[in-house]
C-alpha positions as CSV (number, residue, x, y, z in Angstrom):
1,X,13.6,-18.0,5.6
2,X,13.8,-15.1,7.9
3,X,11.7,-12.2,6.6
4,X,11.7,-8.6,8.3
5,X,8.3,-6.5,7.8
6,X,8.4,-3.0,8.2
7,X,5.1,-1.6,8.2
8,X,3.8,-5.3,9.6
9,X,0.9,-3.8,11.4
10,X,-0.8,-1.8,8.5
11,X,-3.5,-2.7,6.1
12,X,-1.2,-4.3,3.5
13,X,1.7,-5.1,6.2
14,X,-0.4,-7.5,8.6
15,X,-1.5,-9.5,5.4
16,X,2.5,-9.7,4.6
17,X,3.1,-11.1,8.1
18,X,0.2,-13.6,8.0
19,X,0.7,-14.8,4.3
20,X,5.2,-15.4,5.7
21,X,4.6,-17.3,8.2
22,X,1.7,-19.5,6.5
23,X,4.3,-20.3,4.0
24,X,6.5,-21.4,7.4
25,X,8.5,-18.3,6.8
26,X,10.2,-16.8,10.2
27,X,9.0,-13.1,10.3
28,X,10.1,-10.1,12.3
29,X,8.3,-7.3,12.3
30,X,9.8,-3.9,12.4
31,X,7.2,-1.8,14.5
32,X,7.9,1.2,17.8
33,X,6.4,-1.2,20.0
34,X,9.0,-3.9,19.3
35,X,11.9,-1.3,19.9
36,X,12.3,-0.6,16.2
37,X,12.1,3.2,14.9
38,X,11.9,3.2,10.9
39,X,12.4,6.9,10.9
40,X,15.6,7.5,13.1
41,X,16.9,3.8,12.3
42,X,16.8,2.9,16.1
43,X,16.9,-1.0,16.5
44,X,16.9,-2.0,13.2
45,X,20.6,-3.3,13.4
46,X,19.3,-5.6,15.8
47,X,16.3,-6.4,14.4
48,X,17.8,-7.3,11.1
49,X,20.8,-10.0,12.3
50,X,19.9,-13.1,10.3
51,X,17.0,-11.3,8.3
52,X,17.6,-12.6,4.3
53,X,14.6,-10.4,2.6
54,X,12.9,-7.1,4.0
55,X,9.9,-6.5,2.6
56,X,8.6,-2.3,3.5
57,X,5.2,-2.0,3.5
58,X,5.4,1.1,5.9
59,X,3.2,4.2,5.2
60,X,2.3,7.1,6.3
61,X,-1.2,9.1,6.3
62,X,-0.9,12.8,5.2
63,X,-1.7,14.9,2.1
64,X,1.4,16.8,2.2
65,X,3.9,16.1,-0.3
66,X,6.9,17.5,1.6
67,X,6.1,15.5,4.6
68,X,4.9,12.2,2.9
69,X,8.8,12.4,0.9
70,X,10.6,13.5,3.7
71,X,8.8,10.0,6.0
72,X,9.5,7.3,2.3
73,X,13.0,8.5,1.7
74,X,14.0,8.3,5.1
75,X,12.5,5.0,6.3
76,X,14.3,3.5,3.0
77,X,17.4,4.6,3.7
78,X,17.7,4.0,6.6
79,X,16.1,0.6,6.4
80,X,19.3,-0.1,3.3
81,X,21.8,1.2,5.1
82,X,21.1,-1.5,8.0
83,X,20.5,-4.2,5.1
84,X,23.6,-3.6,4.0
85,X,25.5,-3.6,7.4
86,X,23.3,-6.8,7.9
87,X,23.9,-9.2,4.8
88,X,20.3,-9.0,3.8
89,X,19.8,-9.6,-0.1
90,X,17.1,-8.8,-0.7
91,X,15.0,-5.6,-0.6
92,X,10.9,-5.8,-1.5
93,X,9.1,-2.3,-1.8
94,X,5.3,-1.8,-1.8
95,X,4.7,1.0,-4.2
96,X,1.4,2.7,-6.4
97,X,0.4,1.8,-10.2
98,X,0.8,4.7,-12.2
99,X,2.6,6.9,-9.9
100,X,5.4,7.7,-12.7
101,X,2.2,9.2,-14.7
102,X,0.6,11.3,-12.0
103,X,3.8,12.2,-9.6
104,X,2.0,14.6,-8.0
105,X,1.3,15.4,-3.9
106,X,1.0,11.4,-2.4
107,X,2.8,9.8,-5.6
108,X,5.6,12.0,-5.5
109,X,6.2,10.9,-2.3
110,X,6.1,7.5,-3.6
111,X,8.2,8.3,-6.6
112,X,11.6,9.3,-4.1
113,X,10.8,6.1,-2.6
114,X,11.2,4.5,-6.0
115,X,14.2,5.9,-6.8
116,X,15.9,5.6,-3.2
117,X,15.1,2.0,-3.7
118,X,16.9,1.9,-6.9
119,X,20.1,4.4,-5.9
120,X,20.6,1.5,-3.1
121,X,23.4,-1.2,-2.4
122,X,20.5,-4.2,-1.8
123,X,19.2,-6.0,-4.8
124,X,15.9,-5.0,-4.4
125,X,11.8,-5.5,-6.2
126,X,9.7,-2.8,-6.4
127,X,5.4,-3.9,-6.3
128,X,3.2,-1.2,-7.4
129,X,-0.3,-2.3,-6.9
130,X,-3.6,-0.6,-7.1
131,X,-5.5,0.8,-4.1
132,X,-6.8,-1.6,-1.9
133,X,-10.6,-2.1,-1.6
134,X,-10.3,-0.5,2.0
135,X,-9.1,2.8,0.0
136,X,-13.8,3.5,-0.1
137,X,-13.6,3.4,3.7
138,X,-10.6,5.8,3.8
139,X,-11.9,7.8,1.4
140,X,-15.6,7.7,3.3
141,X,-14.3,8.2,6.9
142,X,-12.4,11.3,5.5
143,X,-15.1,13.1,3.5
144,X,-17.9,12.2,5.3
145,X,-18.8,15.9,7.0
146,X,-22.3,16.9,9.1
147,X,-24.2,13.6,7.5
148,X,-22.6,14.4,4.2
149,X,-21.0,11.5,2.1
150,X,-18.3,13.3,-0.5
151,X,-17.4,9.9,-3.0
152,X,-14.4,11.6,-5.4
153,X,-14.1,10.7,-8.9
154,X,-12.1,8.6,-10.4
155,X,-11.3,4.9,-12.1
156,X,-9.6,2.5,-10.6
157,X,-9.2,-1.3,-10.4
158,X,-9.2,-2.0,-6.7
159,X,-7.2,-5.3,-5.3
160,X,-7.5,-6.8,-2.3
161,X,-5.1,-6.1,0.6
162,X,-4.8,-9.8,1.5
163,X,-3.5,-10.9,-2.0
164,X,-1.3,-7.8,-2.2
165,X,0.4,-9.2,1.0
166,X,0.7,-12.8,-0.7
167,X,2.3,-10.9,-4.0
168,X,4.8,-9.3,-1.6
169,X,5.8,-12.5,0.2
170,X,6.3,-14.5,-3.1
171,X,8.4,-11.6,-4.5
172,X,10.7,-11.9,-1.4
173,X,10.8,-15.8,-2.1
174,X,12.4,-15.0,-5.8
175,X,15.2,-12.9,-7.0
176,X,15.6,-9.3,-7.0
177,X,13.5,-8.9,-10.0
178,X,13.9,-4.5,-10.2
179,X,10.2,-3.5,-11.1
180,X,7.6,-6.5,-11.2
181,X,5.0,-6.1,-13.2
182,X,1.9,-3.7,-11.7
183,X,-0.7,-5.7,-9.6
184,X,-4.3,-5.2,-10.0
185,X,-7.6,-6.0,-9.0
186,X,-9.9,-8.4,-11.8
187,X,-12.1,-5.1,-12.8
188,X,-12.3,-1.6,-13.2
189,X,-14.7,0.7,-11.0
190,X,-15.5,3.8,-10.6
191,X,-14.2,5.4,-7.0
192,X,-17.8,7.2,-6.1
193,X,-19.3,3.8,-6.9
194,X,-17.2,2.2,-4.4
195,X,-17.7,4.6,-2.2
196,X,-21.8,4.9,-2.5
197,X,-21.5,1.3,-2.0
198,X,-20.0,1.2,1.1
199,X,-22.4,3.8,2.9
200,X,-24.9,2.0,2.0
201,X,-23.5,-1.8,3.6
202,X,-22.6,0.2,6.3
203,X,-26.3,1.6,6.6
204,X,-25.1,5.3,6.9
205,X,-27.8,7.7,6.7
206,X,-27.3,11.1,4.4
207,X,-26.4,11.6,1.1
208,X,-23.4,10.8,-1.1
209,X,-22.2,13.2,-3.4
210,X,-19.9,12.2,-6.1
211,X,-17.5,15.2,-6.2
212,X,-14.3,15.8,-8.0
213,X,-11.2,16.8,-6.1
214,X,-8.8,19.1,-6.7
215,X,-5.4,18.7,-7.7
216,X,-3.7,17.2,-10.7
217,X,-3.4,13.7,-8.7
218,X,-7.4,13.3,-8.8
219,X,-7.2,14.5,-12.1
220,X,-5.3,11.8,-13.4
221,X,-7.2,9.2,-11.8
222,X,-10.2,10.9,-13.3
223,X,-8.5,10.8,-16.8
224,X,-7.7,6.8,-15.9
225,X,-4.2,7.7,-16.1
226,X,-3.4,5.3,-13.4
227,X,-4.9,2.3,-14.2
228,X,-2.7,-0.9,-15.3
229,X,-1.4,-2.1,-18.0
230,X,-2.5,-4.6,-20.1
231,X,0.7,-6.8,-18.9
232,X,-0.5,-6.3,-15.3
233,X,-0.7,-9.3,-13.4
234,X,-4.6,-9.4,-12.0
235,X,-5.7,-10.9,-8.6
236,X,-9.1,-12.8,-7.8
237,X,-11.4,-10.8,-5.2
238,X,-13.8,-8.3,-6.9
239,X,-14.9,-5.1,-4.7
240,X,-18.3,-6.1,-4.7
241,X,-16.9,-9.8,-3.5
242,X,-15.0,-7.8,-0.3
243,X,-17.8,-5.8,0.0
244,X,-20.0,-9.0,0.9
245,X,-17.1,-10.2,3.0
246,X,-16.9,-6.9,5.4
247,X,-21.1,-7.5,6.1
248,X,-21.0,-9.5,8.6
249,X,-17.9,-6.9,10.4
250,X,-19.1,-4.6,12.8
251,X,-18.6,-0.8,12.2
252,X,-20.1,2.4,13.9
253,X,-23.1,3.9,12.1
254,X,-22.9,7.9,12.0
């Protein structure tokens, strides 16, 4: 089957593209440097001839709202439109647990995406899955400031990138199936642990502070508001199991 990724080179994206085409899957992915602009729909016609499923794993960093919606509600549009011109059948969407509880600042954003997804022509699936265990480094490299290590509360039941990426690639082997059920890590944890642990495998010196954000988004992590269900389907690879994994990775000491 011929498979278009967009977002192929991102955390969740690249495990897409590897899991594809270790299931013998052809794969195209939709990325600037291959000609292809998600956000004014340049090459994407082309890119899509002969593509049967598209599976959007494409993201973008910011903490505004207005920006992050205005980046999800265009790239899905724009990537339909072409499905539709195209023939493709099938349209697989990487999206958050819990955002319909907390859609506030990041998961608003996500929640337009939802429903451009849904307003669409292409039979689509929509994934929400927990943050990824990289989600302590992100939240590490961001609010580590002067030697200090800001860890923000919450709960959460991290899942690992790579099995996110094989979730998405089965998906887009099915039918359409509208919202699959919420994909999760095997545990809860708590996101200062997470990121306390972290520091320390990665030998950073200064303190970590456990901190709580502002913002009604943080506050409903806090208030486990977006954990799963108890119909969520659970994947294998604890955080403390990545964590052991990353050891042996380099990364700069600060």
């Amino acid at each position: 089957m011929r498979i278009a990724v967009a977002g192929g080179t991102g955390t969740v994206g690249r495990r897409a593209v590897e899991a594809a085409r270790e299931r013998g899957h052809e794969v195209v992915v939709l990325t600037r440097s291959n000609g292809i602009d998600l956000v004014s729909g340049t090459g994407l016609d082309e890119a899509l001839r002969g593509v049967e499923v598209v599976i959007d794993a494409s993201n973008l960093v910011s903490t505004s709202a207005k920006k992050t919606t205005a980046f999800f509600t265009t790239v899905t549009r724009n990537l339909l439109a072409a499905e539709e011109r195209a023939g493709v059948r099938h349209h697989v969407s990487l999206s958050i647990v819990g955002v319909d509880r907390a859609p506030y600042g990041y998961y608003a954003a996500k929640v337009a995406q939802e429903r451009a997804v849904e307003a669409g022509a292409v039979p689509w699936t929509i994934l929400r899955a927990m943050q990824f265990h990289e989600f302590a480094g992100q939240m590490l490299d961001v609010l580590t400031v002067a030697g200090l290590h800001l860890a923000p509360r919450g709960r959460s039941q991290p899942v690992a990138a790579r099995e996110v990426g094989e979730r998405l690639v089965e998906l887009a082997e099915g039918a359409p199936a509208g919202h699959a059920p919420d994909f999760a890590g095997p545990r809860e944890e708590r996101l200062e642990d997470m990121v306390r642990k972290l520091a320390h495998a990665r030998g950073l010196k200064g303190p970590v502070l456990a901190v709580s954000l502002p913002g009604k988004q943080y506050a409903a992590m806090r208030g486990g508001e977006t954990l799963p269900g108890p119909d969520a389907t659970l994947g294998r690879q604890t955080f403390d199991e990545w964590l052991a994994e990353q050891a042996s990775a380099p990364h700069p000491t600060r």
